[in-house]
Phi, psi and omega in degrees: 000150169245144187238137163259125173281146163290173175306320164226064148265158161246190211278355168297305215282309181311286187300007162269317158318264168000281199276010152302315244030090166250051161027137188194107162273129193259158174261358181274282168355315202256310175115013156243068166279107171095026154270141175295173189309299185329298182312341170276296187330278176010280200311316178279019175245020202217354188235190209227015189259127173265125186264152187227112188249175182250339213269163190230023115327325180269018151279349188277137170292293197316324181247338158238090193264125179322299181336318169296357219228155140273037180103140185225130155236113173268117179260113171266121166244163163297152163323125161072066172287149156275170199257011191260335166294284170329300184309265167354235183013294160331303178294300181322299187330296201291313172327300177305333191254008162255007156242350181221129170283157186246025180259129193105348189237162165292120153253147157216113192276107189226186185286122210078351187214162162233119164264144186244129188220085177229156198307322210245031157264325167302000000 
């Protein structure tokens, strides 16, 4: 699968795809780091890249509907997470997506659950 990281992931994270075999792509990469969201969504509605953020504006359906997406996954963490938690996290993601596809849909991966948000759940 290919996946685009936001900005703020680094190259551990990038290399946890990867030694998945994943495909991976940065928005640093694509030159839109410090773009506003819209300008992100855009992009990730023109590509075949499932985007993976810290940021959770792109959980409102309502303003980014997943459907338009291969997929958006919002990593919700706690305050002062450690990076061995992110990683977790990371996995728990990767676990889930060899049992459910996520294109068209919201995941939001958080510790112990992924809530699944796709159109064809209303």
């Amino acid at each position: 699968m290919k996946f685009k990281l936001d900005e703020n992931f680094g190259t551990r994270t990038q290399q946890i795809f990867k030694d998945a075999g994943h495909e991976v792509q940065t928005v640093i990469e694509q030159k839109l780091q410090g773009a506003p969201d819209a300008d992100l969504f855009a992009a990730i509605c023109s590509e075949d890249f499932c985007l993976v953020t810290l940021d959770l504006d792109f959980a409102n359906v309502l303003r980014y509907p997943p459907q338009k997406t291969y997929g958006v996954v919002v990593v919700r963490i706690p305050q002062n997470p450690s990076l061995a938690l992110l990683e977790s996290l990371i996995k728990q993601l990767l676990q889930m997506i060899e049992e459910r596809p996520i294109k068209g849909a919201l995941w939001i991966v958080e510790v112990g659950r992924i809530r699944v948000h796709a159109a064809d759940d209303r």
